[in-house]
C-alpha positions in Angstrom: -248.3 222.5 105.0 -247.3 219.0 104.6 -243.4 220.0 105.4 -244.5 221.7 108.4 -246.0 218.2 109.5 -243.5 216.6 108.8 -241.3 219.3 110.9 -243.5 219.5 114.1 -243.7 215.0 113.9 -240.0 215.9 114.6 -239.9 217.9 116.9 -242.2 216.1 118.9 -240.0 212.9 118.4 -237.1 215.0 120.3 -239.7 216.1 122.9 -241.3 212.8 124.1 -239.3 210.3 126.0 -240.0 206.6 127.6 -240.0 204.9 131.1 -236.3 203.8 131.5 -236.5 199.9 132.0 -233.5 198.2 134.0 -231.2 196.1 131.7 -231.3 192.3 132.1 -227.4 190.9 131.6 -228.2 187.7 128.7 -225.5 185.3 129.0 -226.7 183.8 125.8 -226.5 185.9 122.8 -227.7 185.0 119.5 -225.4 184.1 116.5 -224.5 187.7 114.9 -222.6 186.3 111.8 -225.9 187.1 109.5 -229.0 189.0 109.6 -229.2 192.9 110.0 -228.8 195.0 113.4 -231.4 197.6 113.2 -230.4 200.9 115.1 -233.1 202.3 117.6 -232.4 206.0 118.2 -234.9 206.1 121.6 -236.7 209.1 122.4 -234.8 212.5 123.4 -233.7 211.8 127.1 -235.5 208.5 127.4 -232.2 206.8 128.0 -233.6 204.3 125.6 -231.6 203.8 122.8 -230.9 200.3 122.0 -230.0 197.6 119.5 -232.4 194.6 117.8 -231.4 191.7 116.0 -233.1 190.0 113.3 -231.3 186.6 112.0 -231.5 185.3 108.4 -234.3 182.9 109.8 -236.5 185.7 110.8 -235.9 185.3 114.8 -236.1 188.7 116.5 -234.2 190.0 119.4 -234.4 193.1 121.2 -232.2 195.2 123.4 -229.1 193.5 122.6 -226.5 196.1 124.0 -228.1 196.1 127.2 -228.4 192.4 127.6 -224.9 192.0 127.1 -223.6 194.9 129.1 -225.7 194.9 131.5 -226.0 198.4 131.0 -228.3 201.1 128.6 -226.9 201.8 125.8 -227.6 206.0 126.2 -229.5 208.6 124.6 -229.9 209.4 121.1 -228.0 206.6 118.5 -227.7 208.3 115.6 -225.2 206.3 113.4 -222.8 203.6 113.2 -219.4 202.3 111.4 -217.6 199.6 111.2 -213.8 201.1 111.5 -210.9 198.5 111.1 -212.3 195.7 112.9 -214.5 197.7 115.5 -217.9 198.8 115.6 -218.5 202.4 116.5 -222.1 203.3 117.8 -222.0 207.2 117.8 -224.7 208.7 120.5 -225.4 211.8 119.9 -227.4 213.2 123.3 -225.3 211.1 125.3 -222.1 213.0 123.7 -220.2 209.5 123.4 -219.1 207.1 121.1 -219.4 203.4 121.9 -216.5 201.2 120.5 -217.9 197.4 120.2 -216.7 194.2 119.1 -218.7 193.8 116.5 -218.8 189.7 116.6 -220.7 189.8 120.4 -221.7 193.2 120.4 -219.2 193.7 124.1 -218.1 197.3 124.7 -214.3 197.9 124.2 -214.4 201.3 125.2 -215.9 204.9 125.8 -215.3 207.8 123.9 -216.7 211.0 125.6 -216.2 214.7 125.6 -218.1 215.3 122.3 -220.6 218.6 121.7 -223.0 216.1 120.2 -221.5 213.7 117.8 -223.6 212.6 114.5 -220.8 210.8 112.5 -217.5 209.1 112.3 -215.5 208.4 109.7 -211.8 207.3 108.9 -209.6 209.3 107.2 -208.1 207.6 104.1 -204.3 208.0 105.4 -203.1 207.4 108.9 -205.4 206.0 112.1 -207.0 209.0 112.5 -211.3 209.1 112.8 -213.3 212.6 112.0 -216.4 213.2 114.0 -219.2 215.4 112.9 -221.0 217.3 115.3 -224.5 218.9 115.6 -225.1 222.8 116.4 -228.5 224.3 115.8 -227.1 228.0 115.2 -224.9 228.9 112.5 -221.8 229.5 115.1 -218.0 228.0 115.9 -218.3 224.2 115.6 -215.8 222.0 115.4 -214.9 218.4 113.5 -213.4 216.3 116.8 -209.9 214.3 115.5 -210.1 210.6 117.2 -206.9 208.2 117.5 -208.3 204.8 116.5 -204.9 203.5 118.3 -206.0 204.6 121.6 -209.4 206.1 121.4 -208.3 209.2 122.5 -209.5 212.6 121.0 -207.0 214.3 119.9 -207.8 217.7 118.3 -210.7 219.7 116.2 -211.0 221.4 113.3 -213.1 224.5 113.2 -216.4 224.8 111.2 -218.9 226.8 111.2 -222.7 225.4 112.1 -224.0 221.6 112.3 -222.4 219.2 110.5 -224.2 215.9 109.5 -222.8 212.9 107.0 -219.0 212.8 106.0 -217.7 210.6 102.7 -214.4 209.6 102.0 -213.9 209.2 98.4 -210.2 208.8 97.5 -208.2 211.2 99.9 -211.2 213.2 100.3 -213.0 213.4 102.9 -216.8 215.2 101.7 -218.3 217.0 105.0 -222.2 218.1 105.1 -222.1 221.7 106.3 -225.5 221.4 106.9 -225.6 224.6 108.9 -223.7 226.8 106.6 -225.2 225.5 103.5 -221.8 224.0 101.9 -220.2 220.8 101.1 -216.9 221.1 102.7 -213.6 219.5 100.6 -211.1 218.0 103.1 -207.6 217.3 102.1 -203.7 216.9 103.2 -204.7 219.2 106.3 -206.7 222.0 103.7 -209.9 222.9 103.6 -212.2 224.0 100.6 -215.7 225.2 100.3 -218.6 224.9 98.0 -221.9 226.6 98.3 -224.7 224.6 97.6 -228.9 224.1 98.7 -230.2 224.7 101.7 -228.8 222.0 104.3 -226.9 219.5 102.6 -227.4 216.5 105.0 -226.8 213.3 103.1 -223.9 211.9 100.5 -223.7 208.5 98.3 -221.1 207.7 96.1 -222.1 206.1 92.9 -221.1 203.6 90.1 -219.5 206.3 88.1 -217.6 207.6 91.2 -220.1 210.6 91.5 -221.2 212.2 94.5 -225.0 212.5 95.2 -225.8 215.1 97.9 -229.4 215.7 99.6 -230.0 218.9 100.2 -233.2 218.6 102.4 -234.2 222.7 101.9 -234.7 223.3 105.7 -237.6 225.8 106.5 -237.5 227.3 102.7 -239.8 226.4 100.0 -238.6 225.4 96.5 -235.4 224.6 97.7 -234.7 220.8 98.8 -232.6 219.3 95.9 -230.7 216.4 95.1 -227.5 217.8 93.3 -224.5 216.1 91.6 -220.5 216.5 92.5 -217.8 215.7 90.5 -215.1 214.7 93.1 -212.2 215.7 90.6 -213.3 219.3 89.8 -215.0 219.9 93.2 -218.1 221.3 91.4 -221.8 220.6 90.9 -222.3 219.4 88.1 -226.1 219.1 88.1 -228.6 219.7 90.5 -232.5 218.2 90.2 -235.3 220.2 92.2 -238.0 218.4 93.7 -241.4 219.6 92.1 -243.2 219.7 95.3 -242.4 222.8 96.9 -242.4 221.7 100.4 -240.5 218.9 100.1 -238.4 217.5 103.1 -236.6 214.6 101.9 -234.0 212.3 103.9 -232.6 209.5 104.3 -230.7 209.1 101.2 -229.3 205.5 100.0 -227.9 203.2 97.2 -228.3 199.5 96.4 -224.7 197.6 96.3 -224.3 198.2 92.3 -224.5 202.0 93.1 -226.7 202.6 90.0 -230.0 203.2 92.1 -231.0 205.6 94.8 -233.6 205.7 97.5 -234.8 208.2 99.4 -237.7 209.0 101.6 -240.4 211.8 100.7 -243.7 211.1 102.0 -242.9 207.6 100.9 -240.1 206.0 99.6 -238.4 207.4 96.3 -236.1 205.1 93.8 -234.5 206.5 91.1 -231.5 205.7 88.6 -228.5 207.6 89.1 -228.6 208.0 84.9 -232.1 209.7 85.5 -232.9 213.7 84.4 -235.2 214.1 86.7 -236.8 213.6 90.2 -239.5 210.9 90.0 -243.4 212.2 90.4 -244.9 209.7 92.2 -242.9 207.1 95.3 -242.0 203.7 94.8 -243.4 202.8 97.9 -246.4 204.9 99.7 -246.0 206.1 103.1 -247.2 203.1 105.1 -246.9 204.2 108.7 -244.1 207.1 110.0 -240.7 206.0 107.7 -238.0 207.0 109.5 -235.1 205.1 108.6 -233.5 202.9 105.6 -231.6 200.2 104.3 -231.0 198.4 101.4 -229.8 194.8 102.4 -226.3 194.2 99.9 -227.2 190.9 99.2 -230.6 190.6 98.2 -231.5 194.2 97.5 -234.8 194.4 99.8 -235.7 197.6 100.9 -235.8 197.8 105.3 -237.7 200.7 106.2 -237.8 202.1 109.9 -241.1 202.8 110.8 -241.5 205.3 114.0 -244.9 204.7 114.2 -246.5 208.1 116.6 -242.9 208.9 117.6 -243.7 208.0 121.2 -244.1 204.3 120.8 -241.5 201.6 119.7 -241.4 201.3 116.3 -241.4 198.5 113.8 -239.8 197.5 110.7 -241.0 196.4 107.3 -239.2 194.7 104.7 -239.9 195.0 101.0 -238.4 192.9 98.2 -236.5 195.1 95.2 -239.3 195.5 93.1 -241.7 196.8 96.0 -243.4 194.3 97.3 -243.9 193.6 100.9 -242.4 190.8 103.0 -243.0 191.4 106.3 -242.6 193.4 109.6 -240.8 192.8 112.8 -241.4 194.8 115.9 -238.0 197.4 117.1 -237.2 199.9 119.7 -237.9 203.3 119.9 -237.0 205.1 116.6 -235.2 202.5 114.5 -233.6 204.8 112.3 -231.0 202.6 110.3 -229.8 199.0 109.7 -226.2 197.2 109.9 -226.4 194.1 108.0 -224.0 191.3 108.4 
């Protein structure tokens, strides 16, 4: 019951949308050189996707992209990189990817022609970017090739089904087949399978150089798992099932050691990567809607996205390492993840 919930709060998130408001050009933009960008996804066609900026004093500002472009930003932010110098805000509804500097937050350029983007990455060798795309059926999909020089794309790899978060680790590059149920290997122009869970969505790399992958268990019971990869054989080496059998989890994180992981689960999970075993109970209890995540690299406190009812704008709340609350600072629609500086 509770993953179905959780399903149809998700749905509904996709559904609702907001009043477009016009953009307002700022021509004085806070100092960006600390802080933490929060990412606002917006509601599904609300053209409302935008950017807030909180400073190491605690001063909030909202709708940065717009004030300084004097445009919106689009519909649907789903992630974001920093790639050699640049900024890359990847909009998934919009089927763009918006290059920034990353000191003033002005557009460089536009990337367009995407199915509908969810992540970039660059590969390990050359200036070439992957981009990972969304497709609800389990049909032809494709990986879209990017020229960092010139922004261009420049060819696709075939997949089969939606695709979510993509790791380099070495000269590998670790792809989410979340549709197809498979962690796809990518390297020197090959590519190489392995089955796993139920859609595999998110990846860390930890301490030890192992892969963690999240495999969220879509619509089936008994199935969401965290599992283990060892990057050199290219096989699980463990996997750890979640003892609630409707679990949904998401969201998966690490602090900047890469010996602690958090996830969200009907509240916010933490766990050592040396651990046996899925922890019973969350470190934090769902306080509100938690939607997205950060662990800030230089203090360790825990930013959580709240999306409140999914209709309104949302709000974020900050805990110290150990759990305990700091404070909360009102975002845009969806803030679903954090850039800190």
């Amino acid at each position: 019951m509770k993953k179905l919930i959780l399903i149809s709060s998700l749905i509904f998130s996709l559904l609702s949308c907001s009043k477009d408001e016009n953009p307002i050009v700022q021509t004085i933009v806070p100092d960006l050189s600390g802080g933490v960008i929060v990412l606002n996804e917006g509601s599904f066609q609300g053209n409302n996707a935008s950017l807030t900026y909180r400073s190491p004093s605690g001063e909030v500002s909202q709708d940065l992209f717009d004030r300084v472009n004097g445009r919106k930003l689009g519909d649907i932010l789903h992630s974001a990189s920093i790639i050699d110098g640049q900024l890359f805000l990847v909009i998934n509804n919009s089927q763009k990817i918006e290059a920034l500097n990353p000191s003033n937050l002005k557009s460089v350029d536009v990337i367009e022609g995407f199915r509908s983007p969810r992540f970039i990455v660059k590969l390990a060798q050359g200036q070439n970017a992957w981009v990972s795309n969304f497709k609800l059926d389990g049909g032809e999909n494709e990986i879209d090739i990017v020229n960092l020089n010139n922004h261009e794309k420049i060819g696709a790899i075939q997949v089969q089904g939606w695709c979510e978060q993509m790791l380099q680790v070495g000269n590998k590059l670790y792809i989410a087949n979340t549709g197809s149920d498979q962690l796809i290997v990518a390297e020197n122009g090959s590519l190489r399978y392995l089955k796993t869970p139920p859609q595999p969505t998110d990846m860390i790399v930890d301490a030890d150089g192992i892969i963690w992958l999240l495999c969220s268990g879509g619509f089936q019971e008994n199935q969401a798992a965290l599992c283990k990869v060892d990057p050199e054989t290219e096989q699980i080496i463990d996997t750890l099932r979640f003892k609630n059998s409707m679990a949904f989890p998401s969201k998966l994180a690490t602090d900047s050691e890469k010996k602690r992981m958090y996830f969200f689960e009907n509240g916010l999970y933490s766990m050592s990567i040396y651990d046996q075993a899925i922890p019973e109970a969350p470190f934090i209890a769902a306080n509100g809607s938690f939607y997205g995540l950060g662990i800030a690299p230089n203090t360790g406190n825990i930013f959580i996205g709240d999306a409140v009812d999914y209709s309104s704008k949302g709000k974020v709340h900050i805990y110290d390492a150990n759990g305990v609350f700091i404070e909360s600072f009102d975002a845009g629609y969806l803030p679903n993840g954090f850039l800190f500086r």
